[in-house]
N, CA, C and O atoms as a printed pandas DataFrame, in Angstrom:
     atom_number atom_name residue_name chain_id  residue_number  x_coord  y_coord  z_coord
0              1         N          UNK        A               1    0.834   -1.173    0.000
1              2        CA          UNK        A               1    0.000    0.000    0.000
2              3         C          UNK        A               1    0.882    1.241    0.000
3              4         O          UNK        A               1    1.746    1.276    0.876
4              5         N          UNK        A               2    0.809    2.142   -0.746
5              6        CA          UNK        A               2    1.196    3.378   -0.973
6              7         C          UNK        A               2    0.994    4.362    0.163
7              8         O          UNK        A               2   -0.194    4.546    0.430
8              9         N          UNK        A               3    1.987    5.132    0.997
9             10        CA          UNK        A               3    2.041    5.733    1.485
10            11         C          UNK        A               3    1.307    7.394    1.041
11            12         O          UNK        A               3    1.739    7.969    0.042
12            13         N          UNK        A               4    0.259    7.996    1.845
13            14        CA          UNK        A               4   -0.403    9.144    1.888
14            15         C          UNK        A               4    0.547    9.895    1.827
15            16         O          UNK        A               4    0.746   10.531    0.792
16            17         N          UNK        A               5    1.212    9.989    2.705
17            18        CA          UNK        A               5    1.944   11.464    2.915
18            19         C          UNK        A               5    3.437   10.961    2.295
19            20         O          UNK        A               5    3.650    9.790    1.982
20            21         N          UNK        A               6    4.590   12.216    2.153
21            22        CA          UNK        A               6    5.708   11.958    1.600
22            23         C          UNK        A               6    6.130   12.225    3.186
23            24         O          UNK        A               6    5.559   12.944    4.006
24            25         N          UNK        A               7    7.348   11.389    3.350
25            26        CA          UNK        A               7    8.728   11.850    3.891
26            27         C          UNK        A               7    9.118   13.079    4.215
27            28         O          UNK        A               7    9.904   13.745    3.542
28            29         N          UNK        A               8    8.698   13.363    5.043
29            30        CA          UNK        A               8   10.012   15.079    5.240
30            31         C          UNK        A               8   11.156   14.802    6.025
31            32         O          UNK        A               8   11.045   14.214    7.101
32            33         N          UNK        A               9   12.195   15.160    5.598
33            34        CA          UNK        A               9   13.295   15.445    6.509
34            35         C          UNK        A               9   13.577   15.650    8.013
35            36         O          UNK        A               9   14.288   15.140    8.879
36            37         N          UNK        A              10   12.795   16.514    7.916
37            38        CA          UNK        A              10   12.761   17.027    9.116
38            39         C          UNK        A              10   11.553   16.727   10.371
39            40         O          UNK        A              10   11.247   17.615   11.168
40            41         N          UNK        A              11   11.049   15.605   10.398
41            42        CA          UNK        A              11    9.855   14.801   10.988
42            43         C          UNK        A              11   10.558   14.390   11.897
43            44         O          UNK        A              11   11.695   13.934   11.770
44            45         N          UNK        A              12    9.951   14.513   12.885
45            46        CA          UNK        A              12   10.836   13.975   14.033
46            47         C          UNK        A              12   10.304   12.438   14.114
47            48         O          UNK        A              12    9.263   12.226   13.492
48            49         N          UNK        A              13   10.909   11.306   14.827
49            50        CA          UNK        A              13   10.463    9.829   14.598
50            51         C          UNK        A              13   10.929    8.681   15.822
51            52         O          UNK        A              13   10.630    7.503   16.016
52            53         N          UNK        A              14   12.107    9.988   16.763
53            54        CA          UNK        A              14   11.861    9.359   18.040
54            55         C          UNK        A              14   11.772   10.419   19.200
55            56         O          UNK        A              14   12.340   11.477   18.930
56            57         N          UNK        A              15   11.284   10.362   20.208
57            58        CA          UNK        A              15   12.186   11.008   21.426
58            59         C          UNK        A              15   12.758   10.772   22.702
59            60         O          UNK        A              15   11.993   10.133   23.423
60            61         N          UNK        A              16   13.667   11.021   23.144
61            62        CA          UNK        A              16   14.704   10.664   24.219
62            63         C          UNK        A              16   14.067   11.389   25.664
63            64         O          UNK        A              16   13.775   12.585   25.669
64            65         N          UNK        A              17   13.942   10.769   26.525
65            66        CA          UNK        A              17   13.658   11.714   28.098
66            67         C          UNK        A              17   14.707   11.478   28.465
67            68         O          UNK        A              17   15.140   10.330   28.367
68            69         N          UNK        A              18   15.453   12.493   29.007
69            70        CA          UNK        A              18   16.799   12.450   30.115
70            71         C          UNK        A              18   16.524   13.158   31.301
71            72         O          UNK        A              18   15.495   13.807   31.490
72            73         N          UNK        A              19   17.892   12.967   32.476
73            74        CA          UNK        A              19   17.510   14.309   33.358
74            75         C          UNK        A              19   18.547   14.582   33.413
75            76         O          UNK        A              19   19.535   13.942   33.774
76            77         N          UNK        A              20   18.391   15.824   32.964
77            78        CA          UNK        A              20   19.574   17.248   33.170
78            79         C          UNK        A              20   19.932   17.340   34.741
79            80         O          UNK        A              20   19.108   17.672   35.594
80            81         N          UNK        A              21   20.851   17.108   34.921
81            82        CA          UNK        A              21   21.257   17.115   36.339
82            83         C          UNK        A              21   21.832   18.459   37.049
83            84         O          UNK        A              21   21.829   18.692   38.258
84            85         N          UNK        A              22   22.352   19.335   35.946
85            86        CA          UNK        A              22   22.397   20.715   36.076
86            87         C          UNK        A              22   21.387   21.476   36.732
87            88         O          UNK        A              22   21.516   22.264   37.669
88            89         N          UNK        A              23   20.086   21.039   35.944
89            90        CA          UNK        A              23   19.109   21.772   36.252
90            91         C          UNK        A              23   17.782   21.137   37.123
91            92         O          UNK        A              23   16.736   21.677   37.483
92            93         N          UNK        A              24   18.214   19.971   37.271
93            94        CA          UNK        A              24   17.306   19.137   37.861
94            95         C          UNK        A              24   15.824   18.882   37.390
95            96         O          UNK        A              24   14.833   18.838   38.119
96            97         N          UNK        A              25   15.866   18.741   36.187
97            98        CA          UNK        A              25   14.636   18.421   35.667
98            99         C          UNK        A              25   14.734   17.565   34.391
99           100         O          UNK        A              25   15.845   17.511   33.863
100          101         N          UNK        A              26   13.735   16.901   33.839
101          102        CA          UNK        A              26   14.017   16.315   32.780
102          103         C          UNK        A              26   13.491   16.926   31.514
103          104         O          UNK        A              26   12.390   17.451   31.351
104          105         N          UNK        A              27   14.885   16.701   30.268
105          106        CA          UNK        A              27   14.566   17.073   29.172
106          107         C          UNK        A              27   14.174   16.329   27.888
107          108         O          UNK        A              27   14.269   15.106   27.784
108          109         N          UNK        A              28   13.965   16.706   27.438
109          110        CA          UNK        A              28   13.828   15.881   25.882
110          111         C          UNK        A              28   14.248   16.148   24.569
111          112         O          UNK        A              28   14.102   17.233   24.006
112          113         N          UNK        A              29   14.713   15.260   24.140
113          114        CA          UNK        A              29   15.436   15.420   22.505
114          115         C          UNK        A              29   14.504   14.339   21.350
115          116         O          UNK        A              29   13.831   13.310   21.293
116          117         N          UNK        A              30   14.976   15.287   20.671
117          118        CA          UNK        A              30   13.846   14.552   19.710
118          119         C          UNK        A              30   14.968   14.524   18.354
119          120         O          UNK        A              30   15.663   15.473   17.992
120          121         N          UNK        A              31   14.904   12.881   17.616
121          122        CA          UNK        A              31   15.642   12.729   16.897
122          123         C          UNK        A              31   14.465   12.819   15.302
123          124         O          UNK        A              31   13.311   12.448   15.088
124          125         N          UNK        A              32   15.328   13.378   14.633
125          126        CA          UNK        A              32   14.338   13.680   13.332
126          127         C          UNK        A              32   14.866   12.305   11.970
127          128         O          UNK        A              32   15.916   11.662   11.947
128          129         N          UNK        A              33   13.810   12.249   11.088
129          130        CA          UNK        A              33   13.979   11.383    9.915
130          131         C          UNK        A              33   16.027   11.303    9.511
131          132         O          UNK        A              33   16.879   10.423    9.638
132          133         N          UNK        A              34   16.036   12.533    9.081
133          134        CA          UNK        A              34   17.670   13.025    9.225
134          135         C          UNK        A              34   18.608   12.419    9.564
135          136         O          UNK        A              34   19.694   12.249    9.009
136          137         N          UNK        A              35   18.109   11.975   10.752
137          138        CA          UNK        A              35   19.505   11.861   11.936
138          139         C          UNK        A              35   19.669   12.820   12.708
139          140         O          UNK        A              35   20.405   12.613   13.672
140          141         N          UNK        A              36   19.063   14.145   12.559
141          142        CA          UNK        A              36   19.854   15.320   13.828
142          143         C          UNK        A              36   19.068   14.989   15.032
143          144         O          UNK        A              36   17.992   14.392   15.007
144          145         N          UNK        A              37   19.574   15.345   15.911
145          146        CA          UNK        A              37   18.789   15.567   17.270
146          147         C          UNK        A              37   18.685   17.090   17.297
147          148         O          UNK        A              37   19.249   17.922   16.586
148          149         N          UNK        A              38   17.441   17.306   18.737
149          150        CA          UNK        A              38   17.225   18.859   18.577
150          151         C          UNK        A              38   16.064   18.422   19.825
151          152         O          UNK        A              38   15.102   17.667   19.964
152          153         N          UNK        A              39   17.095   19.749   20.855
153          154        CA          UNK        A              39   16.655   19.741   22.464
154          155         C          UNK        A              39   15.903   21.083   22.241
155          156         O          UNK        A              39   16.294   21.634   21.212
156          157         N          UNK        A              40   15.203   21.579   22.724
157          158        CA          UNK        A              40   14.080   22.738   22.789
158          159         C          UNK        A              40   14.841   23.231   24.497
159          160         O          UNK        A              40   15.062   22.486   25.452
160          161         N          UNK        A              41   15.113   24.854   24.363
161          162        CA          UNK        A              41   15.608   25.340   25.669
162          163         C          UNK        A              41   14.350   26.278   26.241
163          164         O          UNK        A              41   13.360   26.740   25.674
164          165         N          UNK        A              42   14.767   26.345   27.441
165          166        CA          UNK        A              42   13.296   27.107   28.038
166          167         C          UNK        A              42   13.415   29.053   27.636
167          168         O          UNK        A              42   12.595   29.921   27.935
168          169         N          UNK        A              43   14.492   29.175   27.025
169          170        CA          UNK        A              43   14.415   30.579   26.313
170          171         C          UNK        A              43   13.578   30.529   24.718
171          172         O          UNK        A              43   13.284   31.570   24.130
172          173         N          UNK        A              44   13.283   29.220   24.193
173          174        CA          UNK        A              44   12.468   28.798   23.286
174          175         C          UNK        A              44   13.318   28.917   21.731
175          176         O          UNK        A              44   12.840   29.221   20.639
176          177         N          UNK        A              45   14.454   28.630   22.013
177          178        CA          UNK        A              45   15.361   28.219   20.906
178          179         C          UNK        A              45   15.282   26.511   21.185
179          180         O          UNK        A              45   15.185   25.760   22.155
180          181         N          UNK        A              46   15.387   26.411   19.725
181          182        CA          UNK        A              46   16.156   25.108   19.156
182          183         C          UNK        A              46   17.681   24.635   19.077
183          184         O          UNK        A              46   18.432   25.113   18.226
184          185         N          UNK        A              47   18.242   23.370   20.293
185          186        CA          UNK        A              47   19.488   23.161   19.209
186          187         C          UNK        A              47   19.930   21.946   19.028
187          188         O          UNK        A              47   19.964   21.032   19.853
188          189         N          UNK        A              48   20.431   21.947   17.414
189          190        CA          UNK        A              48   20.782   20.839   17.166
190          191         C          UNK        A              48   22.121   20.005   16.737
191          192         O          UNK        A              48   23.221   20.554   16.805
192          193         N          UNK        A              49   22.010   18.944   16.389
193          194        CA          UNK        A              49   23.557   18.207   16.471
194          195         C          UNK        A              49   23.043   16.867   15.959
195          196         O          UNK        A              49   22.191   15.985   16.067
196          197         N          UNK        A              50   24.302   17.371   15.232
197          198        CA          UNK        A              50   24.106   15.873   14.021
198          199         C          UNK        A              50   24.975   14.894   14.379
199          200         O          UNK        A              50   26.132   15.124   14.024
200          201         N          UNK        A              51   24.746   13.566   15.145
201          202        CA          UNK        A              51   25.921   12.974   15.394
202          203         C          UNK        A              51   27.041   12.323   14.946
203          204         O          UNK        A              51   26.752   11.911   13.823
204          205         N          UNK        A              52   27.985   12.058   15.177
205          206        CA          UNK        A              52   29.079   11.080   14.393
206          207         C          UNK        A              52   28.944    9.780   14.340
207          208         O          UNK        A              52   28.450    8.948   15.101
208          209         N          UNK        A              53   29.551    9.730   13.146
209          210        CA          UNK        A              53   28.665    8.055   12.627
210          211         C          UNK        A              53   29.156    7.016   13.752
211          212         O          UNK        A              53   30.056    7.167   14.577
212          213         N          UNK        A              54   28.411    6.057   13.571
213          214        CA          UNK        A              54   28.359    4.689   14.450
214          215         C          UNK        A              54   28.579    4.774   15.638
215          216         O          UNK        A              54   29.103    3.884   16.308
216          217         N          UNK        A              55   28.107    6.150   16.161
217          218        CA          UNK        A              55   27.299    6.722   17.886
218          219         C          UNK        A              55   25.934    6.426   17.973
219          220         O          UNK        A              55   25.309    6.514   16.916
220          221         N          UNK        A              56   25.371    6.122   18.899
221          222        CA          UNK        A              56   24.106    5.944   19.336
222          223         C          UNK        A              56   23.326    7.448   19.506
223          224         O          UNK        A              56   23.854    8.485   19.908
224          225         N          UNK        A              57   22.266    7.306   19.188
225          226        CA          UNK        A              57   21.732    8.845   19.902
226          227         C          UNK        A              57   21.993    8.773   21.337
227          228         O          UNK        A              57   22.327    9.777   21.967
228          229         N          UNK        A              58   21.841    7.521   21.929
229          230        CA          UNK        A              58   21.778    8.204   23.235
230          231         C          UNK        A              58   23.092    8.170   23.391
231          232         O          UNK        A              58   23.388    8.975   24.274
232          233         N          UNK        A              59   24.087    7.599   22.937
233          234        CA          UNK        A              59   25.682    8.200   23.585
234          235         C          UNK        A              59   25.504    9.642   23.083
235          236         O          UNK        A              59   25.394   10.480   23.978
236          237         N          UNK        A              60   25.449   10.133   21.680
237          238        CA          UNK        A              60   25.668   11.317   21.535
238          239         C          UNK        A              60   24.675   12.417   22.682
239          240         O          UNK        A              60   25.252   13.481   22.903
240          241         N          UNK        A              61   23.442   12.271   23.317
241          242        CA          UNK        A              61   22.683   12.867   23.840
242          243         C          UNK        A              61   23.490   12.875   25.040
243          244         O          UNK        A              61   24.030   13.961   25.248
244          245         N          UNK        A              62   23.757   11.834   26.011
245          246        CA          UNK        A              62   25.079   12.225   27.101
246          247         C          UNK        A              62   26.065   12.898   27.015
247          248         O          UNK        A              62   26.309   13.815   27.799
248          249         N          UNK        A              63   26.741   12.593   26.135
249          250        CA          UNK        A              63   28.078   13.701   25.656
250          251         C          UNK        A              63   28.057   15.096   25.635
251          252         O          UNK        A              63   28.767   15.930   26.197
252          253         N          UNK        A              64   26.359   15.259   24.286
253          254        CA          UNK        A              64   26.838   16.678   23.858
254          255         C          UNK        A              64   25.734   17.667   25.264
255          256         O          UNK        A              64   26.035   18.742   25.782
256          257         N          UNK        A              65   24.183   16.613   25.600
257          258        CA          UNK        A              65   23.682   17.369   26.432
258          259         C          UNK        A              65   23.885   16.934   28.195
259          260         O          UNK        A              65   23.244   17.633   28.980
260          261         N          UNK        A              66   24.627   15.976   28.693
261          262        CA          UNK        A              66   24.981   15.551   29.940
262          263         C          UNK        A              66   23.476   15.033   29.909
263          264         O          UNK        A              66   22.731   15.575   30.726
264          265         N          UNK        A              67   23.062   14.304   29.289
265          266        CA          UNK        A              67   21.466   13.795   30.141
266          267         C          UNK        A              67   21.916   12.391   30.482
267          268         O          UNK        A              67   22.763   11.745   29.864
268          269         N          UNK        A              68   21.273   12.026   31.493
269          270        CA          UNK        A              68   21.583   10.520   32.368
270          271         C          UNK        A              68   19.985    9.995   32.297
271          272         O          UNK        A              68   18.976   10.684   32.147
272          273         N          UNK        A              69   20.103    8.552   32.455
273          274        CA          UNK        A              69   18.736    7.910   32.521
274          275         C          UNK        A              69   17.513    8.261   31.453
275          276         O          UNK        A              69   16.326    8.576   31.532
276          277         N          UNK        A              70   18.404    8.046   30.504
277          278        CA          UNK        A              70   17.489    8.040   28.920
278          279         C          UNK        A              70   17.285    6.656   28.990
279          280         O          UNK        A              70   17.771    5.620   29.445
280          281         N          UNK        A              71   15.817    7.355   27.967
281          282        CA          UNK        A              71   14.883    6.458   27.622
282          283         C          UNK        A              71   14.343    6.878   26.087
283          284         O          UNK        A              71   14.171    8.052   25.761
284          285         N          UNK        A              72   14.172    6.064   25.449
285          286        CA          UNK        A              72   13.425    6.660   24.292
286          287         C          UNK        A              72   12.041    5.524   23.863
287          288         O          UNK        A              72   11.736    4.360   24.123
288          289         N          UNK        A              73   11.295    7.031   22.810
289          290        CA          UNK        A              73    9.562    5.976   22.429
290          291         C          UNK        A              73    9.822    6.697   20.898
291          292         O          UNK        A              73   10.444    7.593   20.329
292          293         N          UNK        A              74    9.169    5.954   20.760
293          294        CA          UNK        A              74    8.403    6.740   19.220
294          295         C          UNK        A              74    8.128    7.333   19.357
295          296         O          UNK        A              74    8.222    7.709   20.526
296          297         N          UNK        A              75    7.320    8.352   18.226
297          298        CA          UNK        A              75    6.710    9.444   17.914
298          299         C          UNK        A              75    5.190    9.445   18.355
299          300         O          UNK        A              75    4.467   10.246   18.948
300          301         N          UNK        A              76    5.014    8.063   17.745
301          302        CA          UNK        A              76    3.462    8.131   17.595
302          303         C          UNK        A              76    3.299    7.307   19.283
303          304         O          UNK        A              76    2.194    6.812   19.509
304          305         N          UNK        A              77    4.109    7.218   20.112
305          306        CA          UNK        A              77    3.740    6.206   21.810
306          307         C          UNK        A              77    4.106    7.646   22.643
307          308         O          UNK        A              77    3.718    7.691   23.811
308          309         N          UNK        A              78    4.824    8.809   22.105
309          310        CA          UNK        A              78    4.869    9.643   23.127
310          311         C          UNK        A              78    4.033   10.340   24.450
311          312         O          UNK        A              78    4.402   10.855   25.506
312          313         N          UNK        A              79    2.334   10.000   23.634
313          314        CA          UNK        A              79    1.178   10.236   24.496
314          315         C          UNK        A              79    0.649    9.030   25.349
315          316         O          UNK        A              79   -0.515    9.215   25.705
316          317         N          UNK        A              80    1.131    7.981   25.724
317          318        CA          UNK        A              80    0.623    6.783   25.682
318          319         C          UNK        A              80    0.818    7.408   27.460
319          320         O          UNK        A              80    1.310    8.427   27.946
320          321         N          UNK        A              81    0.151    6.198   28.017
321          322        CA          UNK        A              81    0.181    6.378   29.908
322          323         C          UNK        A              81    1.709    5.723   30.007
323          324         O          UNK        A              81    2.684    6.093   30.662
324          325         N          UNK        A              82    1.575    4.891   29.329
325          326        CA          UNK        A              82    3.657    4.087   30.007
326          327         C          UNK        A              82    4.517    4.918   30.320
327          328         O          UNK        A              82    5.336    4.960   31.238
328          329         N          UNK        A              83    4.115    6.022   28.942
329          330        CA          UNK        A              83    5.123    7.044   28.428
330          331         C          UNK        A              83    5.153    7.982   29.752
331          332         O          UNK        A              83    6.167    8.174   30.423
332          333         N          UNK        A              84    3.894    8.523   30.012
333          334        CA          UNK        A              84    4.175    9.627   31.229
334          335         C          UNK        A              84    4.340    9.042   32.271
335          336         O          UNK        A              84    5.015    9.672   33.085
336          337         N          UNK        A              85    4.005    8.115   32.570
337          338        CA          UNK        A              85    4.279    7.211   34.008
338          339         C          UNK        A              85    5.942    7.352   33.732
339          340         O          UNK        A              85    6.488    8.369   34.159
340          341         N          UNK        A              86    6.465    6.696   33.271
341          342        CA          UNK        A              86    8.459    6.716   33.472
342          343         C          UNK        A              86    8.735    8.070   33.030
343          344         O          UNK        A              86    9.817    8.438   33.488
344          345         N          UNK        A              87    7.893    9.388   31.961
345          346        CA          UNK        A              87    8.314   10.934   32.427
346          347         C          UNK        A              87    8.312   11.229   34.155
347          348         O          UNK        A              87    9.251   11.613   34.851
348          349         N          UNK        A              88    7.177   10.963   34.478
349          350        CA          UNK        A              88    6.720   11.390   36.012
350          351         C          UNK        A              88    8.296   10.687   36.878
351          352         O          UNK        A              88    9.163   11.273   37.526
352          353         N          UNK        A              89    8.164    9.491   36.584
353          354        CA          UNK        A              89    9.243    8.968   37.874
354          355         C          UNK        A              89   10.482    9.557   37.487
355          356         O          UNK        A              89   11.241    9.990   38.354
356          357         N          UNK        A              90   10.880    9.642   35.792
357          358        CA          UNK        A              90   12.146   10.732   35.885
358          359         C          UNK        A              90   12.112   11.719   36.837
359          360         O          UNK        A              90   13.009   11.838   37.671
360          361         N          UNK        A              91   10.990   12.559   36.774
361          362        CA          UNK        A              91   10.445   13.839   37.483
362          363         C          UNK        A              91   11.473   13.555   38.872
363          364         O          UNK        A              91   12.592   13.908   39.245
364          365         N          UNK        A              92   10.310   12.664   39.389
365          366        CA          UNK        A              92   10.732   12.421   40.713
366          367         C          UNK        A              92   12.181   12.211   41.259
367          368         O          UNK        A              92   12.662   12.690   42.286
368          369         N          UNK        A              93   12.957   11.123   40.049
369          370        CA          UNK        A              93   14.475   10.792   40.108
370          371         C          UNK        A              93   15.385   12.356   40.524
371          372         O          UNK        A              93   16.371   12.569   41.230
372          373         N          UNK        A              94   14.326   13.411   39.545
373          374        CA          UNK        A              94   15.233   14.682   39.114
374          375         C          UNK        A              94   15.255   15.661   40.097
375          376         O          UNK        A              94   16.078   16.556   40.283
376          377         N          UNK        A              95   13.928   15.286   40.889
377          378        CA          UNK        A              95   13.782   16.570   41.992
378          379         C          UNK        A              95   14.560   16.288   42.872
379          380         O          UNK        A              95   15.408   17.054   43.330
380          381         N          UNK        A              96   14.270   14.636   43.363
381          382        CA          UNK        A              96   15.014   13.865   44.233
382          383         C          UNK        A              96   16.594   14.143   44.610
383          384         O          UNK        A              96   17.034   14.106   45.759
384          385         N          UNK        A              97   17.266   14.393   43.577
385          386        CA          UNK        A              97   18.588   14.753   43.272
386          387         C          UNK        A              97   19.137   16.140   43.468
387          388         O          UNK        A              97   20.094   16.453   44.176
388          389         N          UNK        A              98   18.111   17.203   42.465
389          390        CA          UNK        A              98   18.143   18.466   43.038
390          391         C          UNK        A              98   18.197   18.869   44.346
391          392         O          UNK        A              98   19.032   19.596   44.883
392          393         N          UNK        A              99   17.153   18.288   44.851
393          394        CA          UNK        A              99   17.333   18.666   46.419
394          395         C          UNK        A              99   17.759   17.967   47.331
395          396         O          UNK        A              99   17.375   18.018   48.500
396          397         N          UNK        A             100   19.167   16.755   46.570
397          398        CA          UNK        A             100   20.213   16.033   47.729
398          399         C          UNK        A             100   21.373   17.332   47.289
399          400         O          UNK        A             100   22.064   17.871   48.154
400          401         N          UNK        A             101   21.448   17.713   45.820
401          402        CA          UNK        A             101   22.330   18.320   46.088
402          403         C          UNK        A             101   22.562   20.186   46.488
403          404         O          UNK        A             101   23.612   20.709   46.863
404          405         N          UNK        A             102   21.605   20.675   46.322
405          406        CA          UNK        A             102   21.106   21.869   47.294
406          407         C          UNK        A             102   21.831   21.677   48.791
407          408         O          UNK        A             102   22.697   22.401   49.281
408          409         N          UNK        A             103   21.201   20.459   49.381
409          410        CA          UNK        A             103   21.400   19.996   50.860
410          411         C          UNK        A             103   22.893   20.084   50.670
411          412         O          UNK        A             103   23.626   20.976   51.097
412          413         N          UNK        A             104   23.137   19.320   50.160
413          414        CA          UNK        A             104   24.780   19.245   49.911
414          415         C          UNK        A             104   25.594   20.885   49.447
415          416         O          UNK        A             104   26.752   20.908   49.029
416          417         N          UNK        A             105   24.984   21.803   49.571
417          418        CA          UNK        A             105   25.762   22.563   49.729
418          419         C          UNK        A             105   25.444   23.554   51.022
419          420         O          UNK        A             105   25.772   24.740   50.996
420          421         N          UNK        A             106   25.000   23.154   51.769
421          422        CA          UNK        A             106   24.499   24.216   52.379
422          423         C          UNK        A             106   25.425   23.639   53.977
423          424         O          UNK        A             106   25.337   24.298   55.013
């Protein structure tokens, strides 16, 4: 059966949850048809990075963005309950951490 729609490039087709440990929250990267990845910042820029061959996204997603405890879904499972159930417990992993290491400086 013939596909409806064409291919774009730029379709995104997976995404990654990590937690930024910097900031104590979890982020997400989204890998496109392409190959690039592309993290969304809370100033509401885009950035992206094309990785080097025969890297994993998620090695390249540790490297270039420090995210720990990736996970990735499809595109089309991103809304699913599984999906936010292991967002949420990232959540929790991320706050959890934030505020051992707060404590830890004080």
């Amino acid at each position: 059966m013939a596909r409806m729609t064409k291919r774009q490039a730029g379709e995104y087709v997976r995404a990654y949850y990590g937690i930024n440990a910097a900031r104590g929250m979890v982020d997400t990267v989204y890998e496109r048809r392409d190959g690039q990845l592309v993290i969304s910042r809370l100033d509401g820029t885009d950035r992206t990075h094309m990785p080097l061959r025969r890297r994993s996204a998620e090695h390249e997603i540790l490297v270039v963005w420090h995210l720990t405890d990736i996970f990735s879904v499809s595109m089309d499972s991103t809304t699913d309950e599984s999906t936010r159930k292991r967002v949420q417990e990232l959540q929790v992993k991320a706050a959890a951490a934030k505020a051992e290491r707060e404590k830890a400086k004080e």
